[in-house]
C-alpha positions in Angstrom: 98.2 -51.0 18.7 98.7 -48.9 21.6 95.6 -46.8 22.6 95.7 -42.7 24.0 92.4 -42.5 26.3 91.3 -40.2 28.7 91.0 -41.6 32.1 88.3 -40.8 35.1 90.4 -40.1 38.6 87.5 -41.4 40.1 88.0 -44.6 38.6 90.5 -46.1 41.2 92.0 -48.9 39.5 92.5 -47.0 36.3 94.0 -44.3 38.7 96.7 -46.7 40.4 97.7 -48.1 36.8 98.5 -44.2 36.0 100.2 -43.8 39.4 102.2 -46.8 38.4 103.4 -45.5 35.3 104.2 -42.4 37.3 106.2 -44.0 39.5 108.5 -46.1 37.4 108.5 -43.4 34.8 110.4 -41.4 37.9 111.9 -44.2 39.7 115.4 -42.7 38.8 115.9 -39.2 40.0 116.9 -38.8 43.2 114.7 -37.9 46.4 110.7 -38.6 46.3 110.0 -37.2 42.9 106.2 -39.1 42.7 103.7 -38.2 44.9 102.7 -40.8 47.7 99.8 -43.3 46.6 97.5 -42.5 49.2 97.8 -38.7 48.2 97.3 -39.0 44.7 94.3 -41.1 45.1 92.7 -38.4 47.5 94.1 -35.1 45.3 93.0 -35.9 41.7 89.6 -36.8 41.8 89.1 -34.1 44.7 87.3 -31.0 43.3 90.2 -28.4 43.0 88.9 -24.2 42.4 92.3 -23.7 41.2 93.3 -25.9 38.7 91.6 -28.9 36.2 93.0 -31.6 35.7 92.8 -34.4 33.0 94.5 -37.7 33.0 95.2 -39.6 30.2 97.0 -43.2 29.3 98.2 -45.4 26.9 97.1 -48.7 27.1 98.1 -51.6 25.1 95.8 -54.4 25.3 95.2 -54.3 29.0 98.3 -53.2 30.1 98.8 -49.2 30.8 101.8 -48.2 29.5 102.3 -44.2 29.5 100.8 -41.8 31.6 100.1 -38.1 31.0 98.8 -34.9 32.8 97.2 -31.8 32.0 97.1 -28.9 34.5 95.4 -25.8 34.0 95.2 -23.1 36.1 91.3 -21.5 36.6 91.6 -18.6 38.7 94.4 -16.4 36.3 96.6 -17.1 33.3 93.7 -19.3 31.4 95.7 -19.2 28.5 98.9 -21.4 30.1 98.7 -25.1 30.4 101.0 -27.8 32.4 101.8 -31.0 30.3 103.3 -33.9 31.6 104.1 -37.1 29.9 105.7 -40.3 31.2 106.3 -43.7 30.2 106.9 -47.1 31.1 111.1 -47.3 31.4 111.0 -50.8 29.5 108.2 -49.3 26.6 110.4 -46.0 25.9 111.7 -44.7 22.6 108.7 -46.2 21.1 107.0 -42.7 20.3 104.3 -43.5 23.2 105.9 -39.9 24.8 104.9 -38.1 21.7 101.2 -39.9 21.3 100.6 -38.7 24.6 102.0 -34.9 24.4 100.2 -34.8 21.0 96.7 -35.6 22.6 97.3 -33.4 25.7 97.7 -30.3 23.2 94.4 -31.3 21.4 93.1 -31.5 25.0 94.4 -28.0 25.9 93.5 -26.2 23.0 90.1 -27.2 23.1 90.0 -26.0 26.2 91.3 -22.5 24.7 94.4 -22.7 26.1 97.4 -21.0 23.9 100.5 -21.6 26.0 102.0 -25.0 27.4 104.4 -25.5 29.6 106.0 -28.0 30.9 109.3 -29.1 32.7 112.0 -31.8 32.5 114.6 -33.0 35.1 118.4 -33.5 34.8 121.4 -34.0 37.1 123.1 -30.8 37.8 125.7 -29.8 35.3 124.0 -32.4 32.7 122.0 -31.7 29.5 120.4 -33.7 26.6 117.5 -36.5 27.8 114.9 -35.5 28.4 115.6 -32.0 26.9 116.4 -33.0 23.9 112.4 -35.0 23.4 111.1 -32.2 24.6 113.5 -29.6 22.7 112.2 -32.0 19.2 108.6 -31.3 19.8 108.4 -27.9 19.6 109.1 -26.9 23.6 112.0 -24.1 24.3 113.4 -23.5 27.7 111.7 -20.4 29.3 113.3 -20.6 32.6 116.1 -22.7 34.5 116.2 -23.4 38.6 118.1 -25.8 40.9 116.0 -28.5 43.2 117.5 -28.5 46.3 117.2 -31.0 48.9 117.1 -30.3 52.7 118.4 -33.2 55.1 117.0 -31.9 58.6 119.6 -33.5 60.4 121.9 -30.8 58.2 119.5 -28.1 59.6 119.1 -29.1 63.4 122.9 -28.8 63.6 123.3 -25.2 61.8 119.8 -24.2 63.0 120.8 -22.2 65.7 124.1 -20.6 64.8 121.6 -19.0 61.9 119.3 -17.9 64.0 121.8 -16.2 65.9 123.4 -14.2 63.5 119.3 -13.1 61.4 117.1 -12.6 64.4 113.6 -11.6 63.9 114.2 -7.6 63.5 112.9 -4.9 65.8 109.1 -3.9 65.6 108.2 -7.5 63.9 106.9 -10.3 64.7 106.2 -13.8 63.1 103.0 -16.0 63.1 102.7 -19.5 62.6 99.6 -21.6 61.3 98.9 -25.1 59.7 97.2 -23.9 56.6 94.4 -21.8 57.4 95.5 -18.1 58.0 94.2 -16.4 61.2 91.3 -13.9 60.2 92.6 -11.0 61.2 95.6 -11.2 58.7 93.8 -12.8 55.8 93.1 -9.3 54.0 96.7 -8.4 54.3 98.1 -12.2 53.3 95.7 -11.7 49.8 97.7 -8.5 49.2 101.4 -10.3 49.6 99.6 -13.6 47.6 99.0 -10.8 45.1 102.6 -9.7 44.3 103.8 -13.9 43.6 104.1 -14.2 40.3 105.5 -10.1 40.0 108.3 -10.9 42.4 109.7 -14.2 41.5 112.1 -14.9 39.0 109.9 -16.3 35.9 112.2 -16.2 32.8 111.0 -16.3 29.6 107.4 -18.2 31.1 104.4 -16.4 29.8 102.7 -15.4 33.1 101.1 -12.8 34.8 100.1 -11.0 37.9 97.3 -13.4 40.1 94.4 -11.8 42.4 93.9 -13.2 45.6 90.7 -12.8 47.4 89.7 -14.0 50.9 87.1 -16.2 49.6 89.7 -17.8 47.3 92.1 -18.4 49.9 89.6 -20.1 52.1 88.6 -22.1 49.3 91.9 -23.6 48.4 93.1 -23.8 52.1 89.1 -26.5 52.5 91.1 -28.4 49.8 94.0 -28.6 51.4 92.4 -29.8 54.8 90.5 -32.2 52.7 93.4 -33.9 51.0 95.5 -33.8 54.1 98.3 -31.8 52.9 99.6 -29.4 55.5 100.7 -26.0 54.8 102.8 -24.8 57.5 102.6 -21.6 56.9 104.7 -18.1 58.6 103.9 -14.6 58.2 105.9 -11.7 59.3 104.1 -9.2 60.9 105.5 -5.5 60.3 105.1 -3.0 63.2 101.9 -1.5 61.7 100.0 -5.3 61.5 100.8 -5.7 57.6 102.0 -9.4 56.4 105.4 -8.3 55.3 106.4 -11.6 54.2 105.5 -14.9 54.1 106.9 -18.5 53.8 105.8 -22.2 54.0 106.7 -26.2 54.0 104.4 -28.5 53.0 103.7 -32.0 54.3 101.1 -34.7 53.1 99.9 -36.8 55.5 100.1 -39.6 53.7 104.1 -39.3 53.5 105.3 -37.4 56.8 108.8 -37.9 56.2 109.4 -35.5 52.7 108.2 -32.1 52.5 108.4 -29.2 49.8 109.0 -25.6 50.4 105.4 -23.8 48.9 106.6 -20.2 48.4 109.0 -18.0 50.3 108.1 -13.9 49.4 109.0 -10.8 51.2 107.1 -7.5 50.5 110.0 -5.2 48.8 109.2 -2.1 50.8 110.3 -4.9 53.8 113.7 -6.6 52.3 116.9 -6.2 54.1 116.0 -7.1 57.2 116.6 -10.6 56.4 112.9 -11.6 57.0 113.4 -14.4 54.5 115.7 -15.9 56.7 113.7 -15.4 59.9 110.8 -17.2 58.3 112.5 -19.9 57.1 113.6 -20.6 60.1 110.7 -20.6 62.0 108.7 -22.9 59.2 111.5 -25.4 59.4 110.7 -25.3 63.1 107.3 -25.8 63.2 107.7 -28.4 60.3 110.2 -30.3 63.1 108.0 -29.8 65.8 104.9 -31.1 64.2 106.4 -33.8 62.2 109.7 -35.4 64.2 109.5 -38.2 61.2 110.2 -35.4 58.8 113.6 -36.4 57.2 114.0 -34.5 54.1 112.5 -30.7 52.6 112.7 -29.9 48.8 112.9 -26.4 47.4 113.2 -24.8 44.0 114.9 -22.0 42.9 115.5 -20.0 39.6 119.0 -20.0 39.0 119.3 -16.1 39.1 117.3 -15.5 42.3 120.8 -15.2 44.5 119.0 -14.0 47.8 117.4 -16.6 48.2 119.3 -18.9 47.5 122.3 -18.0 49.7 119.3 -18.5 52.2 119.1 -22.3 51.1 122.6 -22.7 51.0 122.6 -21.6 54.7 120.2 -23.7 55.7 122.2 -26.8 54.2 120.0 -27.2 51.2 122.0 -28.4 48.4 121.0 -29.1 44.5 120.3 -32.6 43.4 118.6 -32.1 40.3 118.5 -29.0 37.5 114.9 -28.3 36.7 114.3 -26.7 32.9 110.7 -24.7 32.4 109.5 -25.6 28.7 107.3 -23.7 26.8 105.7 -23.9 23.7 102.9 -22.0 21.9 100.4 -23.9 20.1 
C-alpha cells in the first residue's frame, strides 16, 4: 500500500528523500534540470511573499517513492496553480504519477484555486511521454517554448563581434546590479515589472496582468539574498531616466557553474534599438565577471517569440529540450 502524505520542508530528512525522488525522477534530460541540494533545502522551507508551496510524497513502507509540488502564486492570478509530479524511474507506470496529481488538485482546490498548470519536457522534435500521461489526465497544451542552453565558452568567442554590430544606442545607458535595484530606479523598474505577463508570449495559459510595487520588489529581492540566489540584473536607462528595458541571469550560490536567464523585457515605446541585445550582453558579462566557474546559462522561449530568439541564437544558445505548458481546469 503506497501512502500520498503531505510533507513539512522544514523537516530535513523528509525533504532530502523528496529531493531524491526529484533528482532521479530528472536524472535523464539533459543540462541541470534539479535544483542543487543545498538550494532546495534553503528555498522551500524559506518564507516566500510570492508563492506557497506544498510538498507532498508517496511512501511505501519507509521508502519515498514519488514526489510532487504545488506552486501557487500569492500576489496575482490566485486562481492558477503549478503541479508537478515525479517518480521513482524503477516505481513508474504503477499509477503512483496519478495518486499524486490527484491529491495535488484536492490540495489546490481547497485552496480556491480553479486553474492548474503544469509543464512536461521532451527532446526537440519528439512528442508522446510525458505528454501523453499528462494529455490522459485531463491537462491540454496551452503554450509551447524551446529550452535553450548557453555554453559560455560559445559566448566568450562571439561576444564581441555582437557587441560590435548592437551597441548600446545613443541617449542610453545600462545599469548593472546583483539583485537589489538602485533606489532611484525602483519606481520606474515596478512600471516595466508591470507590463511581464502583457508582453510575453503566453499562449492559451490563463494569466493576467501582475502589479508591482516597491515594497514587493524589496520583499522578494530579501528572499533572494536570503537563499543565495543572485539576480544579476540590467536596466536600460532611456535618455529621460525611465527603465526602458530590463534583463537578468540567475545564479545560486550553491551551484555557481549553471545559471537561468530570469526575464528579458523591453518597454515597446523603446524596441528597435536592439536594447534586448545590449542587455543581454552586458548580463552575460557581469554573470562572467562575477562567476569565472559559470559554465552553462539556460533560457526559455515560446516558440513564436522570433525577436528574441534570434537574440539567443546569436548568442550561441541552442535548444536541448521542447518545453509544453499544460493546463487544465478543475
Amino acid at each position: 500500500m503506497v501512502d500520498i502524505e503531505q510533507l513539512n520542508p522544514r523537516n530535513e530528512a523528509a525533504l532530502r528523500a523528496w529531493w531524491e525522488v526529484g533528482r532521479a525522477a530528472t536524472a535523464y534530460r539533459p543540462g541541470k534540470p534539479w535544483p542543487a541540494w543545498e538550494l532546495s533545502r534553503l528555498a522551500l522551507p524559506a518564507d516566500n511573499p510570492e508563492r506557497g508551496t506544498t510538498l507532498i510524497g508517496a511512501i511505501d513502507g519507509r521508502e519515498m517513492i514519488g514526489a510532487g509540488l504545488l506552486t501557487r502564486p500569492l500576489q496575482d492570478n490566485l486562481h492558477a496553480a503549478n503541479a508537478y509530479a515525479y517518480v521513482q524511474p524503477t516505481r513508474q507506470r504503477e499509477g503512483i504519477g496519478t495518486a499524486l496529481l490527484a491529491e495535488l488538485e484536492v490540495v489546490a482546490a481547497g485552496d480556491g484555486r480553479t486553474t492548474l498548470q503544469s509543464e512536461v519536457y521532451l527532446p526537440p522534435g519528439t512528442d508522446g511521454g510525458p505528454a501523453a500521461f499528462a494529455a490522459a489526465r485531463g491537462f491540454a497544451v496551452a503554450n509551447r517554448e524551446a529550452l535553450k542552453e548557453l555554453t559560455l565558452s560559445h559566448y566568450v568567442a562571439r561576444r564581441d563581434d555582437l557587441a560590435a554590430s548592437a551597441p548600446v544606442p545613443s541617449g542610453y545607458r545600462i545599469v548593472t546590479f546583483d539583485t537589489v535595484c538602485p533606489d532611484e530606479h525602483l519606481a520606474s523598474y515596478c512600471r516595466l515589472l508591470g507590463m511581464l505577463l502583457a508582453e510575453v508570449p503566453l499562449g492559451e495559459l490563463d494569466l493576467t496582468d501582475s502589479g508591482w510595487d516597491e515594497a514587493r520588489v524589496r520583499a522578494a529581492e530579501r528572499r533572494l539574498v536570503d537563499i543565495g540566489r543572485h539576480m544579476l540584473t540590467a536596466l536600460a536607462i532611456a535618455p529621460d531616466g525611465a527603465v526602458a528595458g530590463v534583463s537578468d541571469v540567475r545564479i545560486n550560490d550553491a551551484d555557481q557553474t549553471a545559471g537561468e536567464v530570469g526575464i528579458t523585457l523591453v518597454d515597446p515605446a523603446h524596441r528597435g534599438h536592439r536594447l534586448g541585445t545590449a542587455l543581454k550582453l552586458a548580463t552575460h558579462d557581469l554573470a562572467l565577471a562575477n562567476y569565472p566557474q559559470l559554465v552553462s546559462v539556460d533560457t526559455a522561449n515560446a516558440d513564436v517569440n522570433v525577436h528574441m530568439n534570434a537574440v539567443n541564437d546569436a548568442l550561441g544558445y541552442r535548444t536541448i529540450e521542447t518545453v509544453l505548458e499544460l493546463q487544465k481546469k478543475l
